[in-house]
N, CA, C and O atoms as CSV, one atom per row, in Angstrom:
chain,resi,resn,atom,element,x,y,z
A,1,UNK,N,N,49.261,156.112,60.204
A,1,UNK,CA,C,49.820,156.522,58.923
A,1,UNK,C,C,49.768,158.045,58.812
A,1,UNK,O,O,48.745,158.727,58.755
A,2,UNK,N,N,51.350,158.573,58.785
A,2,UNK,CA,C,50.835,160.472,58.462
A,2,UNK,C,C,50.473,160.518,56.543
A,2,UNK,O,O,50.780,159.828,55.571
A,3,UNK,N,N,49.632,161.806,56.812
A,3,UNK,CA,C,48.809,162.146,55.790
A,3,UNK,C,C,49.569,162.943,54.903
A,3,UNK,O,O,50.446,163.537,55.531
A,4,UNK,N,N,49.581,163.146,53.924
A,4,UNK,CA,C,50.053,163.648,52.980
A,4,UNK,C,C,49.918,165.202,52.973
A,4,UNK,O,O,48.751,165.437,52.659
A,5,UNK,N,N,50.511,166.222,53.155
A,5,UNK,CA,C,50.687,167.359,53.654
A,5,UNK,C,C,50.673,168.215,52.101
A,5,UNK,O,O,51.817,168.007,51.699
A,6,UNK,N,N,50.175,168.813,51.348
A,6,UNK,CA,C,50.288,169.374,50.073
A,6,UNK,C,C,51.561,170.472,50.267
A,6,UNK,O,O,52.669,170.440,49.732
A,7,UNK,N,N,50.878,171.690,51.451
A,7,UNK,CA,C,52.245,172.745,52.175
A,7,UNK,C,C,53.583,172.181,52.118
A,7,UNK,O,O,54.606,172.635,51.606
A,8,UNK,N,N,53.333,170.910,52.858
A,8,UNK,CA,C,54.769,170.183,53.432
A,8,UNK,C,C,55.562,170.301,51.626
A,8,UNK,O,O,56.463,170.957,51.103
A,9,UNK,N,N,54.757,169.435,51.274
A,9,UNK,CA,C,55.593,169.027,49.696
A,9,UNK,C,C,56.113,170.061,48.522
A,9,UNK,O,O,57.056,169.898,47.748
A,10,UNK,N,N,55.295,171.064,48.620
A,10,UNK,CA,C,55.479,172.452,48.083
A,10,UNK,C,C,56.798,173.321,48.701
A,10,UNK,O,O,57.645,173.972,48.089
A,11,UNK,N,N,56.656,173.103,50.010
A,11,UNK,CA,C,57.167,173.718,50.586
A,11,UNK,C,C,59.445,172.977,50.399
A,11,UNK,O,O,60.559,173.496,50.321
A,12,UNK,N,N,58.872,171.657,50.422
A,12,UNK,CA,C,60.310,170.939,50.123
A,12,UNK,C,C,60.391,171.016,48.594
A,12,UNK,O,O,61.552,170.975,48.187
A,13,UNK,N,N,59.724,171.088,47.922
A,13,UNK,CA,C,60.013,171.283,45.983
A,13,UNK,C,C,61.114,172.471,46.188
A,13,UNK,O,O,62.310,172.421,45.899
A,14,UNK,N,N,60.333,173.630,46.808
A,14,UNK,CA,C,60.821,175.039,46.574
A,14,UNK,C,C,62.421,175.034,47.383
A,14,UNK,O,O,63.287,175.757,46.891
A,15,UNK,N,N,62.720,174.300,48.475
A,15,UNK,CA,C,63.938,174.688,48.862
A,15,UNK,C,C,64.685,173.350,48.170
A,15,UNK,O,O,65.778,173.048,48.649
A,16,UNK,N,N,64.291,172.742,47.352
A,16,UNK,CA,C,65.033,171.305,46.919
A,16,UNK,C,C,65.614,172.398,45.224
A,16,UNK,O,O,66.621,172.215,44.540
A,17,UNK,N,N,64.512,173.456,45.042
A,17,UNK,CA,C,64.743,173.895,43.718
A,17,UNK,C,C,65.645,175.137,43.818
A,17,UNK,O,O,66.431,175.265,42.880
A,18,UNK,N,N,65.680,176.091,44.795
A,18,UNK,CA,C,66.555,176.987,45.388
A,18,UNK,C,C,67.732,176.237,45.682
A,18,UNK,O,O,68.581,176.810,44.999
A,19,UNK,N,N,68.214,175.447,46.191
A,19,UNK,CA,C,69.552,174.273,46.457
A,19,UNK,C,C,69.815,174.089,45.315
A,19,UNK,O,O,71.017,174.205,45.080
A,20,UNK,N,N,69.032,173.779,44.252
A,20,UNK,CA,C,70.022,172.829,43.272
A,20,UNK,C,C,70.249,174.441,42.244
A,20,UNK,O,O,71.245,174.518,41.525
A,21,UNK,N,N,69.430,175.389,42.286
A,21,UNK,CA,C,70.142,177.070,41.844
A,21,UNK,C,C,70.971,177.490,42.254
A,21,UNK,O,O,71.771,178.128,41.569
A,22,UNK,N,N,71.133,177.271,43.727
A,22,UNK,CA,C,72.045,177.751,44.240
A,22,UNK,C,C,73.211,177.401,43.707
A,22,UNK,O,O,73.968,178.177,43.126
A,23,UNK,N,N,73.442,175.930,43.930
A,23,UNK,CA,C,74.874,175.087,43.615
A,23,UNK,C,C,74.742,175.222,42.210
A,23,UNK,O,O,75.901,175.177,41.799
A,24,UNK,N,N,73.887,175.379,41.126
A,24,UNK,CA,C,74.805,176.187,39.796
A,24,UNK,C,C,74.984,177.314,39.462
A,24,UNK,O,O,75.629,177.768,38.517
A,25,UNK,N,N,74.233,177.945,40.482
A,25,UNK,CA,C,74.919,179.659,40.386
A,25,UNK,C,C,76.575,179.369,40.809
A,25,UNK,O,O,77.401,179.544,39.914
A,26,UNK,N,N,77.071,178.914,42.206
A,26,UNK,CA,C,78.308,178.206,42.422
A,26,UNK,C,C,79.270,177.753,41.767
A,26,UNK,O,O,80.485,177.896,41.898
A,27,UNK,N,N,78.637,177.183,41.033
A,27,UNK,CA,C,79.842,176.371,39.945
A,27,UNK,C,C,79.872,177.399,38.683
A,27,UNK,O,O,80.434,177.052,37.644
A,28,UNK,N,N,79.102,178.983,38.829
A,28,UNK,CA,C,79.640,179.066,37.571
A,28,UNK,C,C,78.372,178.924,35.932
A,28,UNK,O,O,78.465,179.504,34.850
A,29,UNK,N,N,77.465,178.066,36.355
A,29,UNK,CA,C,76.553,177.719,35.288
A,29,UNK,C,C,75.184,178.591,35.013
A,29,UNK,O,O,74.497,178.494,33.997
A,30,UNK,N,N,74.902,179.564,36.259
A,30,UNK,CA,C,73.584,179.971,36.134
A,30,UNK,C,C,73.846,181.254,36.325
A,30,UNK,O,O,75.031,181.490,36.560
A,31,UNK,N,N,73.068,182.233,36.299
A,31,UNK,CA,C,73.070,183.282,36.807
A,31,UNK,C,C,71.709,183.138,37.853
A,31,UNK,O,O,70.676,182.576,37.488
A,32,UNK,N,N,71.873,183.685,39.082
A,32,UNK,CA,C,70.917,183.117,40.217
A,32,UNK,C,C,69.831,184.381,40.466
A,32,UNK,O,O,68.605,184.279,40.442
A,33,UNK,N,N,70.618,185.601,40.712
A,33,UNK,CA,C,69.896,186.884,40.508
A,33,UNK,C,C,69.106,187.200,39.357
A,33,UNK,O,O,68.018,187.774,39.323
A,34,UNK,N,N,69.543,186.914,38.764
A,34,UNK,CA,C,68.572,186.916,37.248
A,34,UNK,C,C,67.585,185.935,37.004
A,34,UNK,O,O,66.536,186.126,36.390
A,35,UNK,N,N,67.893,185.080,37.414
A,35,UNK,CA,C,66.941,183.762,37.046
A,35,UNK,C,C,65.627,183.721,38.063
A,35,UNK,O,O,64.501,183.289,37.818
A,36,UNK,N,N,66.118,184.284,39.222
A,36,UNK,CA,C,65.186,184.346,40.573
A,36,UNK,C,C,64.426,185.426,40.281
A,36,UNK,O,O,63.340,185.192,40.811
A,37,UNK,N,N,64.358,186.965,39.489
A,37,UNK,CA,C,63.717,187.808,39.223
A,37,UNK,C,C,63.125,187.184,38.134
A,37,UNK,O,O,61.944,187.518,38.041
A,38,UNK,N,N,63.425,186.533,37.413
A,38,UNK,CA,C,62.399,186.256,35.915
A,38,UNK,C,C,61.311,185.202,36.736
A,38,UNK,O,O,60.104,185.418,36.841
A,39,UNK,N,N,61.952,184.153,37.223
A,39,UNK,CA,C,60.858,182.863,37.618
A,39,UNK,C,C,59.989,182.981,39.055
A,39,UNK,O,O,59.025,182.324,39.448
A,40,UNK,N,N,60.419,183.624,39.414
A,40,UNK,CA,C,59.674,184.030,41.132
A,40,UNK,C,C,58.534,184.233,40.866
A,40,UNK,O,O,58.032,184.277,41.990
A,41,UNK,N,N,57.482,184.445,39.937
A,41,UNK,CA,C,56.047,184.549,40.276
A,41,UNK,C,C,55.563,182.997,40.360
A,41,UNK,O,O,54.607,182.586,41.018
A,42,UNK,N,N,56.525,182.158,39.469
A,42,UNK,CA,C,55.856,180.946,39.268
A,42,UNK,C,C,55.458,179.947,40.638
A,42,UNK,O,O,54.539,179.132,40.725
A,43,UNK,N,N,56.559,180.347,41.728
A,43,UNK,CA,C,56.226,179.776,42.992
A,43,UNK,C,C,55.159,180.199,43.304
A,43,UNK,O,O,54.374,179.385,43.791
A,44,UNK,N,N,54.765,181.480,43.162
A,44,UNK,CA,C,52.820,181.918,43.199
A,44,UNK,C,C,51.838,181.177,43.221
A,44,UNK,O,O,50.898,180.853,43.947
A,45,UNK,N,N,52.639,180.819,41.441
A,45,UNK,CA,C,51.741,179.527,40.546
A,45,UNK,C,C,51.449,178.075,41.525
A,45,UNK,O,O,50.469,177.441,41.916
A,46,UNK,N,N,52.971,178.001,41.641
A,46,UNK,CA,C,52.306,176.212,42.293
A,46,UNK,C,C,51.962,176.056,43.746
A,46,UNK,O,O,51.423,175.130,44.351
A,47,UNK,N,N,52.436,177.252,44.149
A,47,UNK,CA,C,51.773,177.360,46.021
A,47,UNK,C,C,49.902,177.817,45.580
A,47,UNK,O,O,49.064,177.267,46.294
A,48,UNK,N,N,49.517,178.516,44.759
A,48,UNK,CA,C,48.514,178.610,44.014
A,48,UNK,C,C,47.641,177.131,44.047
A,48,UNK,O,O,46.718,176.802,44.793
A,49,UNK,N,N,48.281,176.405,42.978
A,49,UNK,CA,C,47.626,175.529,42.321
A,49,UNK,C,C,47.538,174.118,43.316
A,49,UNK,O,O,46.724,173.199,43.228
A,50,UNK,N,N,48.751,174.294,44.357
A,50,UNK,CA,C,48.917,173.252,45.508
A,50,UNK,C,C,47.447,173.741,46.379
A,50,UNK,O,O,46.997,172.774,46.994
A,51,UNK,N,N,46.756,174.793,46.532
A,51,UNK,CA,C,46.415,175.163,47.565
A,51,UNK,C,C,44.756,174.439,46.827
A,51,UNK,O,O,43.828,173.906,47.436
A,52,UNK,N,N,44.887,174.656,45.603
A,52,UNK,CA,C,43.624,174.281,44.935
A,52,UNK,C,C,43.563,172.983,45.134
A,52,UNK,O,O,42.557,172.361,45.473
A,53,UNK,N,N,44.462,172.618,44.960
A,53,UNK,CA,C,44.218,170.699,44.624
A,53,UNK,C,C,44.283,170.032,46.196
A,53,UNK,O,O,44.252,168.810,46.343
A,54,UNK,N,N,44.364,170.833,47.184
A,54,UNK,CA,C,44.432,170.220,48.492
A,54,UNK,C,C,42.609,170.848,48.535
A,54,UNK,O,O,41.783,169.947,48.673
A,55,UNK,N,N,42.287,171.682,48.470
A,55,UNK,CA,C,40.977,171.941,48.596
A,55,UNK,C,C,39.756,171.576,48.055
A,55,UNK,O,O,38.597,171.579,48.472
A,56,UNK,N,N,40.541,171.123,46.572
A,56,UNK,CA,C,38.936,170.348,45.884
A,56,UNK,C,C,39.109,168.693,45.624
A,56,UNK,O,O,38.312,167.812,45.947
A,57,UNK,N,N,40.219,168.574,45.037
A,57,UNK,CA,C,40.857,167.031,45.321
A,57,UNK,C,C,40.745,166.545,46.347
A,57,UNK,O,O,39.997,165.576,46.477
A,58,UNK,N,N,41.421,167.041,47.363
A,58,UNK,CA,C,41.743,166.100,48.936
A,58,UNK,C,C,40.769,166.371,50.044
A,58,UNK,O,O,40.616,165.738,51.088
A,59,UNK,N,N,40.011,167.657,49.523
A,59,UNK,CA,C,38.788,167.871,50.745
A,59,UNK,C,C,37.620,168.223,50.219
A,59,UNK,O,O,37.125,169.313,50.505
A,60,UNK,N,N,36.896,167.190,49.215
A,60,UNK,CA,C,35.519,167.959,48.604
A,60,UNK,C,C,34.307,168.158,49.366
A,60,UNK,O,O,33.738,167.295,50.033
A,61,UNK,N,N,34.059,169.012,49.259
A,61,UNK,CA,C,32.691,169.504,50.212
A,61,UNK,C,C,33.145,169.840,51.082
A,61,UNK,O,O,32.270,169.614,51.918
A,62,UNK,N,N,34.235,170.410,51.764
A,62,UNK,CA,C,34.553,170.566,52.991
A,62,UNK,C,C,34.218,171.903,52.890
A,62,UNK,O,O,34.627,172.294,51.797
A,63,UNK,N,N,33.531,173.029,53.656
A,63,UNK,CA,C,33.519,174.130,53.976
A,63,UNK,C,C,34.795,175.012,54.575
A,63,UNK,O,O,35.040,174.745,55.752
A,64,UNK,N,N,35.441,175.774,54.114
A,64,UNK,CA,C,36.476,176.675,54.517
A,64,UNK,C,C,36.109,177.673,55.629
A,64,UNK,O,O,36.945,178.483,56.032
């Protein structure tokens, strides 16, 4: 059974969420340059908060 990868899943959020910006910057609905300078720290946030919850959730006591 493969293991649940926290990176892996973070890592597919972020280009599943860039794709679906992309295609409404495309059509017209978003502004992409603008939207990518306001929200870009937040990927910080959840590559952040992914990195926490793989470390105390999925590996407690484990020494780094």
């Amino acid at each position: 059974m493969a293991r649940f990868k926290v990176e892996s899943f973070v890592a597919g959020v972020c280009l599943l969420a860039l794709g679906v910006f992309w295609t409404l910057a495309n059509l017209g609905l978003l502004d992409l340059l603008g939207t990518l300078r306001t929200w870009w720290p937040a990927s910080l946030v959840v590559w952040g908060a992914a990195e926490l919850f793989n470390s105390i959730v999925l590996h407690p006591g484990k020494q780094p």
